[in-house]
C-alpha positions in Angstrom: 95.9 260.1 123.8 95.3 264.3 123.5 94.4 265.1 120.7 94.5 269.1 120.2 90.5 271.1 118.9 92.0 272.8 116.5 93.4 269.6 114.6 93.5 270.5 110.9 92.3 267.1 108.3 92.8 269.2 105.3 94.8 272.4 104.5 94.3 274.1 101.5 96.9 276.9 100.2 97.0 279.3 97.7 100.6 279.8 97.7 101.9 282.8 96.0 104.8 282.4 93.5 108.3 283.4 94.6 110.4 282.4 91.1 107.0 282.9 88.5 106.5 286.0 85.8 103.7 288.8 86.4 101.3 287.1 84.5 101.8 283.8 86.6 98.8 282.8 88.3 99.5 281.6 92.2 99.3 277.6 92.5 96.4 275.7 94.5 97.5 272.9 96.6 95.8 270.8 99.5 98.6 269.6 102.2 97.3 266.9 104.5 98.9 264.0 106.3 97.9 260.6 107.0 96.5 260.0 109.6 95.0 263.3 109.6 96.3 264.0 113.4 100.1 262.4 113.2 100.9 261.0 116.5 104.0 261.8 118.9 107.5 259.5 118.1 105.9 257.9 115.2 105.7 257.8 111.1 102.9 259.9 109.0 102.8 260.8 105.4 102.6 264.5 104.0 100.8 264.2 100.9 100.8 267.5 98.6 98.2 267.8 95.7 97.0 270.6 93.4 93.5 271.5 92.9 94.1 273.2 89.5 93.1 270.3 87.1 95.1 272.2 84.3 98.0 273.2 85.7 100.3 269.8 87.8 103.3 270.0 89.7 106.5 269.3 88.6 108.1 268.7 91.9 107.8 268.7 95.8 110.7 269.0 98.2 110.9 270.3 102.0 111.7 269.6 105.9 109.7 268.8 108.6 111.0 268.7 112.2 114.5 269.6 110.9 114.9 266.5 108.8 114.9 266.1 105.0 111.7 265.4 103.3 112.0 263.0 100.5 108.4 263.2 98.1 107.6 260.6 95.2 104.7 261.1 92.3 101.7 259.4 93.0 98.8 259.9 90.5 98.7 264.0 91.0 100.0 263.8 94.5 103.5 264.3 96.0 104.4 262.0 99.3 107.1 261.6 101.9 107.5 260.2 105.2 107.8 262.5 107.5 109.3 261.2 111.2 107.1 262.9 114.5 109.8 263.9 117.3 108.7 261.8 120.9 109.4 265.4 122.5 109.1 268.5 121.6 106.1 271.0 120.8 102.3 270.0 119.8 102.5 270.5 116.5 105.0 269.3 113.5 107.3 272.3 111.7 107.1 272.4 107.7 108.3 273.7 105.3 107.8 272.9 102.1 108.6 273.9 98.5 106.2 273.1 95.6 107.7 273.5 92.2 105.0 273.8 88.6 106.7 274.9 86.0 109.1 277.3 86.1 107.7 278.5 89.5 108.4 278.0 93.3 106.5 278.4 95.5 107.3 278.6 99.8 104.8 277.1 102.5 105.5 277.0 105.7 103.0 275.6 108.3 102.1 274.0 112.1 100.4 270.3 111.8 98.9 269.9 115.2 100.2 266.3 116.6 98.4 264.3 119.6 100.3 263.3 122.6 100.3 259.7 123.7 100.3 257.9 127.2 102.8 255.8 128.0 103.2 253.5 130.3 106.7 253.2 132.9 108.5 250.0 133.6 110.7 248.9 136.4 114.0 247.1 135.4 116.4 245.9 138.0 120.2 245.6 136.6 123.4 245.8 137.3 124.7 248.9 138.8 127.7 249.2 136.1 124.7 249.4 133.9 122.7 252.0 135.5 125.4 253.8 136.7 128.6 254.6 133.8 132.2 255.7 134.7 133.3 258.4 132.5 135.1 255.7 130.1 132.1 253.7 130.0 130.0 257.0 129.0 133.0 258.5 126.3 132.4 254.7 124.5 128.6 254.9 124.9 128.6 258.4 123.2 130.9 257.5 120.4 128.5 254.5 119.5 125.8 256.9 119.7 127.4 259.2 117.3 128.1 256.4 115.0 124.4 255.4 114.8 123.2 259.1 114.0 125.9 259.0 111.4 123.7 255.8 109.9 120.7 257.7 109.9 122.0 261.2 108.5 123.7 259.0 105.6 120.1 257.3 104.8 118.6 261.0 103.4 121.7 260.2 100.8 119.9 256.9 99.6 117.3 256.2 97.3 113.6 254.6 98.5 114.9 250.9 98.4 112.0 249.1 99.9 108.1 248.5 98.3 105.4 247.1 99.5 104.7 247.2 103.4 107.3 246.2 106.1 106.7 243.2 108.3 107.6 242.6 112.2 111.1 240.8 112.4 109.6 238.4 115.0 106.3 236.4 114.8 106.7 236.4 119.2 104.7 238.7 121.0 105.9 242.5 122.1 107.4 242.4 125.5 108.0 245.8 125.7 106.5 248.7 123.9 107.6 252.4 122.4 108.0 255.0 124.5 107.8 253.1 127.8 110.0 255.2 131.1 112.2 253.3 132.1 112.9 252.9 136.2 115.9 250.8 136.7 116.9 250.2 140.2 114.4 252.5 141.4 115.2 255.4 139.5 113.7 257.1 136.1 117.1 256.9 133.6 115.5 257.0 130.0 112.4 256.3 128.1 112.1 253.0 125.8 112.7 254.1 122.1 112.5 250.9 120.3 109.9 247.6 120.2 111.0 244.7 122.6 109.9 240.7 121.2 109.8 237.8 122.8 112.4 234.9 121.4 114.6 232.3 122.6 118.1 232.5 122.2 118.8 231.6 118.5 115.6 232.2 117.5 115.4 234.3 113.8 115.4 237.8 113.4 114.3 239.1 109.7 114.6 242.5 108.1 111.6 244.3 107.9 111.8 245.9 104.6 114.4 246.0 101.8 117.7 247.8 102.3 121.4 247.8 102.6 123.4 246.6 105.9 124.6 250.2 106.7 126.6 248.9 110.1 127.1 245.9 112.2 128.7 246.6 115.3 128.8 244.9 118.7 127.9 247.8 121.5 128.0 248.5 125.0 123.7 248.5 125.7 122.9 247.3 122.4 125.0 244.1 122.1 125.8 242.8 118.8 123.3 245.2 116.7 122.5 245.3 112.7 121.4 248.6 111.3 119.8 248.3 107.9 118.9 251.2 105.4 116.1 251.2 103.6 116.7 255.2 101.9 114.7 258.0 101.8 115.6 258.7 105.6 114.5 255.5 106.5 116.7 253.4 108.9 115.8 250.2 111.3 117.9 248.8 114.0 117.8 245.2 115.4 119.8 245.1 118.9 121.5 242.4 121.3 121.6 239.6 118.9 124.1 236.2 119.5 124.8 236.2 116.1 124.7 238.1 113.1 123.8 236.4 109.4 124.7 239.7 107.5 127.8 241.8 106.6 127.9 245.1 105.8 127.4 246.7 102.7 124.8 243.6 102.0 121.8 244.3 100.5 118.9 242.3 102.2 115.2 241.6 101.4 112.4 241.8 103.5 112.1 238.8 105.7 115.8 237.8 105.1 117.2 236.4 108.0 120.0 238.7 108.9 120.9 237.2 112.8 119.5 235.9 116.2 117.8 236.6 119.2 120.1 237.2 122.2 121.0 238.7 125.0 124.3 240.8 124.5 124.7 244.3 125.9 122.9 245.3 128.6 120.0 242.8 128.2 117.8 241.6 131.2 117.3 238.2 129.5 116.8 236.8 125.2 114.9 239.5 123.1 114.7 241.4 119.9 114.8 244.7 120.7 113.9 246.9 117.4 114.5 250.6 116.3 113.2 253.1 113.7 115.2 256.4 112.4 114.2 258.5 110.2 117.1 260.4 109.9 118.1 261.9 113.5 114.5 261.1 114.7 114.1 257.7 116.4 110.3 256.7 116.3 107.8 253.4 117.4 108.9 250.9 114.9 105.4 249.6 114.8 104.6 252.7 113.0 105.9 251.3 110.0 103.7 248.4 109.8 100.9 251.3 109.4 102.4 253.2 106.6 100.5 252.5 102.5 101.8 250.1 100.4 104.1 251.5 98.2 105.6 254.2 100.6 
């Protein structure tokens, strides 16, 4: 993993007011995230605090990487998720707006990100797998488009999970995050989603509390539940025999919402599982690491 020098733990602004009177004096904050040096195609926190005991915030909003941030109170800090592009530059774009009193005040910064390795993995399939006909690719796209719609529509929802999520299999990880994927020979895509071990029929549980935002049976992802947990946050849980849930249910976490399978274009039985936040998919493991609480 590259981790750049100039990594920054702690940031520390003095951010001049853009909304405050003359006589309003500029507010202190310290930005950091957690971990300190967020990591490509994953989760991290941005956690916003003032270092003027007498004078709080009243509010925290923002974007990072495009997306929506969505902050909660904690003690005297303000926290979001923020979701780390797999691609892109070495560093993570913010912007944030810090609100105490009647005053705003504008940040915008860099966070330096690290770049991990990952490994490539050679698949042998079908060729009407590898290879789509332009009908093939026009119904692939539109179930594409319908999954981003999912994931855009989960900034709309409130935080609906607590605690921390759990895996939705107990098997081990067949496949991991990020992983290129060579099939027939040929590098066609990169793994962006958690592959575990099961047996056909074998349960699959929601990670976290949300709502069943779609079930849909799709070309590659087979019979697929997408749950939303708000605040951005989406999961998806592909190529299922069955599914246990409906849509518009709201699930808990380790409900049993369907089955391991093999539908779609599936070498053999698996879980394969997915993290959004918002447009940005990232390594679903990452939200095993995030606090309690957020």
């Amino acid at each position: 993993m590259r981790i750049p020098r100039c990594a920054a733990i702690l940031i520390v602004f003095a951010l001049m007011a853009t909304t405050a009177a003359a006589q309003t004096k500029p507010a202190a904050v310290t930005i950091r995230t957690v971990p300190a040096v967020p990591v490509r195609g994953t989760l991290a926190l941005v956690v916003v605090r003032s270092t003027d005991s007498t004078s709080s915030l009243s509010s925290v909003d923002g974007e990072a990487a495009g997306e929506p941030l969505h902050f909660e109170r904690v003690g005297r800090s303000y926290r979001s998720i923020a979701g780390i592009p797999l691609e892109g530059l070495d560093s993570l774009d913010v912007t944030l707006h810090v609100v105490r009193h009647a005053t705003t005040d504008t940040v915008r910064l860099l966070i330096p990100i690290a770049t991990p390795v990952y490994p490539d993995e050679r698949l042998t399939v079908a060729p009407k797998y590898a290879q789509l006909d332009s009908a093939t690719q026009a119904r692939v796209d539109g179930e594409i488009e319908q999954a981003r719609a999912v994931g855009r529509a989960a900034h709309d929802t409130p935080r609906l999970w607590s605690g921390r999520f759990s895996p939705p299999r107990p098997g081990r990880v067949r496949s991991v995050f990020g992983t290129g994927r060579i099939f027939n020979g040929e590098v066609t895509s990169r793994h962006y989603g958690t592959d575990f071990a099961g047996g056909i029929g074998a349960p699959v549980r929601a990670a976290g509390r949300g709502v069943v935002a779609l079930v849909a049976n799709f070309y590659l992802a087979g019979h697929a539940v997408y749950l939303s947990h708000g605040a951005g946050l989406v999961t998806g849980y592909f190529h299922l025999s069955r599914v246990d849930v409906a849509a518009g249910d709201t699930v808990a976490r380790g409900q049993v919402i369907g089955r391991v399978g093999k539908s779609g274009r599936a070498t053999g039985p698996h879980l394969h599982w997915i993290a959004r936040y918002g447009a940005i998919t990232v390594d679903p493991m990452s939200l095993l690491r995030l606090p309690a609480g957020r």
